[in-house]
Every structure is written in structure tokens, then in C-alpha cells.
N, C-alpha and C positions, 0 to 999 in steps of 0.2 A: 219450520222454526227449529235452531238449534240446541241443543240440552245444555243449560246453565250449570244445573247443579244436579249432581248425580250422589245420591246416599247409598250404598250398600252395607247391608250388615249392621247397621249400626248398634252399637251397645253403651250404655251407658248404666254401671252401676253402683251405688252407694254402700262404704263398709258399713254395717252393724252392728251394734254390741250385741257379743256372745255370753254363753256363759261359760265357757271352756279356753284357752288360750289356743287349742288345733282346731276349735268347731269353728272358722270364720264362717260372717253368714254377711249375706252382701242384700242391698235392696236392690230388685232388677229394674229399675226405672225406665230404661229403655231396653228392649231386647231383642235380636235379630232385624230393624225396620229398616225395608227397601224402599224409596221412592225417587224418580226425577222431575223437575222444575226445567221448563223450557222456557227465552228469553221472553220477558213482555206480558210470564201466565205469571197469573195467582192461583198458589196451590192453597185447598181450606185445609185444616187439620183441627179436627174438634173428637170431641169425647166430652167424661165426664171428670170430675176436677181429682186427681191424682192421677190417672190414667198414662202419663210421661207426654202428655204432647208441650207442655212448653218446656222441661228438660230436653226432647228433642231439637226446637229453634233453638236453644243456647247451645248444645253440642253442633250444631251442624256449624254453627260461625267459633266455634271454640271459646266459649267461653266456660264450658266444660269441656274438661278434655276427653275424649271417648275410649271407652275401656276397650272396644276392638271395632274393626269396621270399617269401612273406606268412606272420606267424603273426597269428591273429584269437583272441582271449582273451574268450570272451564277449559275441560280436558284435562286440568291438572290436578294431579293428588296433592290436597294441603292435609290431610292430615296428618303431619309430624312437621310440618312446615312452618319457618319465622312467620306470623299473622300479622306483622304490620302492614306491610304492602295490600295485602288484603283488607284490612279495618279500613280502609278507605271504600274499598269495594259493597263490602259486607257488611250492613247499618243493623241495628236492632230497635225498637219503639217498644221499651217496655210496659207492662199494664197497668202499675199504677202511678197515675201521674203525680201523686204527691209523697211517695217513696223515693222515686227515679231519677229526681231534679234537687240539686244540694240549697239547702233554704240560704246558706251564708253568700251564693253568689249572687250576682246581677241575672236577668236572662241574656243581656248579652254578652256577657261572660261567658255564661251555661251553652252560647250557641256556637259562641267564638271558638272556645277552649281546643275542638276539632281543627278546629283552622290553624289555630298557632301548634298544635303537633305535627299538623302534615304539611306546613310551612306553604297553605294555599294564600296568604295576601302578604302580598311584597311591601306594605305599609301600611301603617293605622290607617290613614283615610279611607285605603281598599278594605279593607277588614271591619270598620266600620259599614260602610256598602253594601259589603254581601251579609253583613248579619241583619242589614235592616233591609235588603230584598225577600232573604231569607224568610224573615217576621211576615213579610208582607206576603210571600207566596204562601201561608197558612193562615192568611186572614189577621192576622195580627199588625198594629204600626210599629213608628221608629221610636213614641213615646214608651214603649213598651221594656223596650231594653235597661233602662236604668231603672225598671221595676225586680221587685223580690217575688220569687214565688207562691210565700202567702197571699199576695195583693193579686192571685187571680182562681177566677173558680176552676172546678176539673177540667171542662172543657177547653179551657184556652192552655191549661197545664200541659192538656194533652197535644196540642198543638205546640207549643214549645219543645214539648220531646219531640216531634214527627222534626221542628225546623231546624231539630240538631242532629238527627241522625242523617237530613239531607245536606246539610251543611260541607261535606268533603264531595257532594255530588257520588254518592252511589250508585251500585247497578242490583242490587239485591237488598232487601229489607224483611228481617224478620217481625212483623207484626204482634208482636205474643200479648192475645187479648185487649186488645186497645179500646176498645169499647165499653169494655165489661165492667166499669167503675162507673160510669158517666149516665146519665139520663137517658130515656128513650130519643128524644126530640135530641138531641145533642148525638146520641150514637149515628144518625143518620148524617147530618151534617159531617161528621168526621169521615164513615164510610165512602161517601159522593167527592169527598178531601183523595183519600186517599185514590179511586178511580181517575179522577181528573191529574193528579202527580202523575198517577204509571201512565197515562195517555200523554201526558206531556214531555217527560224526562224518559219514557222506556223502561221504567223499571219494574221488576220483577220481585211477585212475593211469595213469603210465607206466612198464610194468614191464621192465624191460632186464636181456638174462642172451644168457648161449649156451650155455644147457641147456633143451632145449624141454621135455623133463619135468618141469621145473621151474616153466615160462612154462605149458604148458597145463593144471595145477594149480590156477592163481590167475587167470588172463585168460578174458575176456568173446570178446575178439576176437585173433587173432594178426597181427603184421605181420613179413616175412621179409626179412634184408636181407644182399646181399650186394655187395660193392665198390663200395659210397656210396648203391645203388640199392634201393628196395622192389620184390622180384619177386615175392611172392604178399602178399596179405592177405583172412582169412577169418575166419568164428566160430571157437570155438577146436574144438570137433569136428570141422566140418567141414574145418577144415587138418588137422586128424592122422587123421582116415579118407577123404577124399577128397582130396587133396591132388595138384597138377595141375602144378606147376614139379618139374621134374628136382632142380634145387639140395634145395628142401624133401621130395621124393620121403627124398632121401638122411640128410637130416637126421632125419625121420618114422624112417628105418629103422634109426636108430642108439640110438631111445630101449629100455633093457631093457625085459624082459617078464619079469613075476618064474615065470611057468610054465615051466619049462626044457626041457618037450615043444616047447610049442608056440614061446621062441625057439630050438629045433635045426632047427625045419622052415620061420622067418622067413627069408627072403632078406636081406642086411644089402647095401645098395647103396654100394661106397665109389668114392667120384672119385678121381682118375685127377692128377697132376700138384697143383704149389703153386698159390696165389690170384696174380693176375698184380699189378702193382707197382699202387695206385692214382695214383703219379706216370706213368704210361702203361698206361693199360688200351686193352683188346682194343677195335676198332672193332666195331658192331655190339652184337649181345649181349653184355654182361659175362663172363656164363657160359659160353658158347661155347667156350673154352679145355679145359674140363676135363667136358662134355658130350657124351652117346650119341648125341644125336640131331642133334648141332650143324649144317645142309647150309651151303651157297651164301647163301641167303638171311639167314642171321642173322651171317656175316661183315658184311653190306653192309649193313643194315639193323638199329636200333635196336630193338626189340618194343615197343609200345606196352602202357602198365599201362593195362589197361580192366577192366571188370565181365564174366565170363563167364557166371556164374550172381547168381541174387540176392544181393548182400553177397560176391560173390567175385571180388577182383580179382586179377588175374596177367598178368607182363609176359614172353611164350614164344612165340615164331611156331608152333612144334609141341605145345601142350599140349591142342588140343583137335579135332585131324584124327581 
């Protein structure tokens, strides 16, 4: 398979009030994060809730623009590049469905509006057509269109964003939490939604949550990220049964086991202390704060993210003595 989308470097960071007019102090939201997406995978990206992983979906499609870093869009560098050509390319499914969708429009307005920018229907009757195929390929009908957004619950909300970000027929979609507002019983139906689209259409994700049972469900590959930083990335088995970073140890051990033997006799690893400020984090390892194995060495020193095993990146001075 060929590499879709290539991140290096990425940074992305937020000014913050100082109390000096020369002390700028910046939030590091995102900081140095490497990863590629090849055509057809779904890469997970989970952590815990500030950690930058959905800053990083909106930088990788520009909807932040990145403080330094390359993203490469199919061979090509867009990062300094006009994004409309692209926005057709590059969809986003944001997490909350009743934030994301404007209450004064129609839904088929909300679906259309894609379409009349990137001039895909040559006439109302066509444009009418594809937003009620559209409707229809997310389970939704044609009565639905001349409905408000109020008049539907989370789950079909959230379906109306998925039938608008496919709307220009995309090849990449950032997922950022789509689940995560919605019921148990209803996050599964949307999940099995979103498998059956990329089998159908080819498309390729980025799937962002912080429930990893939720991420290694749907994902090819995991990446783990915690206070701006990517500290492990793996297939998605091999992060949840061999998994080599302390941070993802802990996260691995928090997913339930529906056998109630076998989670009485699981060890559940919980850390120890808050996530330290991303306006000043720990020198050294990120992690290190709230770590068993923390010594000398990862106060002073950074861990570098390298490959341990094949396809197995992790950034821990102790994960592999």
C-alpha cells in the first residue's frame, strides 16, 4: 500500500498570557509528532482529554495552521499550500454533533453547502439527488432534508455530519471523536457505519477517541499520545497485547474484559498524580511525573521515538532493558 499522508515534525502551539511583555510563553499542544497513514488504513490516535490528539486532526488538514513541521498529502507538501483543492480531499467528522451542525439551516442545506462550493451538481435536480443518496448512504431518508437539527437525536446528528463530510466524495477523513457524545448501543452502529464507508468508497482514516476499546475496534495501526507527544505506535494488536510504554501499559489495562473471572484476576494499573500543565511540562520524559520506573536519566534526557520492533515505535528510556 502507498503512503497517503505523511506528518513529520509536527508542532502546533498556542500563545499564552504572560506576565512580562519579553517572557512569551506558548501552550505546546502538539510537539515534534511523526506519523504515516497509508491508503485504505485507519490510523487510532487516543490518549487522555488534553493530551493534543484532536489539535493534531485539525492541524494535519489545516485547520490549524502548524507552528513548524511538514505534512506531505500524497507526495505533496500542502503545508503552506492554497487548501481548497484539498478540502475536497480532506473531510473532518467533528465530535460533537450538536456543536458542528448550524441549527438555522435545513440538513439538506448543511449536506449540500459542500457541493455548491466545489460546484459538484450541475443542477438543483442533481444536487437535490446526491444529498438525498447521500442521507441514504448513512441510513438516513429524503424526508429528512427539509428537517432542523433539533428535530434529531445525537445519533442521526452524527450521521448528518459523516453525510456531509462525504458529500465532495473524499479520500481521507479525520474522525476527531465521533463516538464519544453518543450512547453505547448507538456508538457501535456508527463505528460498523463508518467500516462499511472505507470498504466501500476506499477511504482512509484518522480515527481520534480516548477509549482505546473503541480505537482498536476500527484501527489498522495505533498511535498513543500523551502531553503533545507520540510515545508508542504499533499494529493495533500488537499495542493491546505487547505493549511496551508504561503510559499505554496503563491505558491497555483499563479496557473491560466482559469475562468477570478473568477481569477479577487482571491487574488494572492506575497512575499515580494529575497530567502536568502543557504550559510547563516536566523536562525530560513527559511521563516521568506520574511513572514506576521514572530514574535519573529520563529527568535529563528526552527519550527518543525510534522503532523497537518491526512497525513498533516507542519513546521510554526503560521499555526495553
Amino acid at each position: 500500500m502507498t503512503t497517503l499522508l505523511e506528518v513529520k515534525n509536527l508542532k502546533k502551539y498556542f500563545p499564552a498570557a504572560s506576565n512580562t511583555l519579553f517572557n512569551k510563553r506558548f501552550l505546546k499542544a502538539v510537539d515534534d509528532v511523526s506519523f504515516s497513514i497509508k491508503k485504505g488504513e485507519t490510523l487510532g490516535l487516543v490518549g487522555e482529554s488534553g493530551c493534543g490528539k484532536t489539535t493534531t486532526g485539525k492541524t494535519v488538514i489545516r485547520l490549524y495552521e502548524p507552528t513548524a513541521g511538514q505534512i506531505i498529502y500524497d507526495g505533496k507538501d500542502i503545508t503552506k499550500v492554497n487548501m481548497l483543492p484539498y478540502r475536497r480531499k480532506m473531510q473532518i467528522v467533528f465530535q460533537d454533533p450538536y456543536a458542528s451542525l448550524d441549527p438555522r439551516m435545513t440538513v439538506g442545506d448543511i449536506v449540500g453547502e459542500a457541493i455548491d462550493i466545489h460546484n459538484l451538481a450541475p443542477s438543483n435536480a442533481e444536487r437535490k439527488e446526491k444529498i438525498i443518496t447521500l442521507l441514504e448512504h448513512v441510513g438516513l431518508n429524503s424526508e429528512h432534508a427539509n428537517r432542523f437539527p433539533h428535530e434529531f437525536s445525537g445519533g442521526q446528528r452524527q450521521r448528518i455530519g459523516i453525510a456531509r463530510a462525504l458529500a465532495v466524495d473524499p479520500e481521507f477523513i479525520v474522525c476527531d471523536e465521533p463516538v464519544s457524545a453518543l450512547d453505547v448501543s448507538i456508538q457501535a452502529q456508527i463505528i460498523n457505519m463508518f467500516e462499511e464507508l472505507q470498504e466501500e468508497m476506499g477511504l482512509t482514516y484518522l480515527f481520534i477517541a480516548h477509549d482505546l476499546s473503541v480505537v482498536k475496534h476500527i484501527s489498522n495501526r495505533i498511535g498513543v499520545m500523551y502531553l503533545g507527544k507520540l510515545v508508542e505506535l504499533a499494529d493495533s494488536y500488537e499495542l493491546t497485547f505487547h505493549s511496551l510504554h508504561p503510559y499505554t501499559k496503563s491505558l491497555v489495562s483499563a479496557i473491560p474484559v466482559p469475562d468477570p473471572k478473568e477481569s477479577r484476576e487482571r491487574q488494572r494499573i492506575v497512575l499515580e498524580g494529575d497530567v502536568p500543565s502543557p504550559l510547563d511540562p516536566p523536562s525530560g520524559c513527559r511521563f516521568r511525573t506520574r511513572c514506576r520506573y521514572a530514574t535519573k536519566i529520563c529527568a535529563e534526557e528526552e527519550p527518543e521515538f525510534k522503532e523497537v520492533r518491526s512497525g513498533h515505535f516507542v519513546a521510554c528510556h526503560h521499555c526495553c532493558e
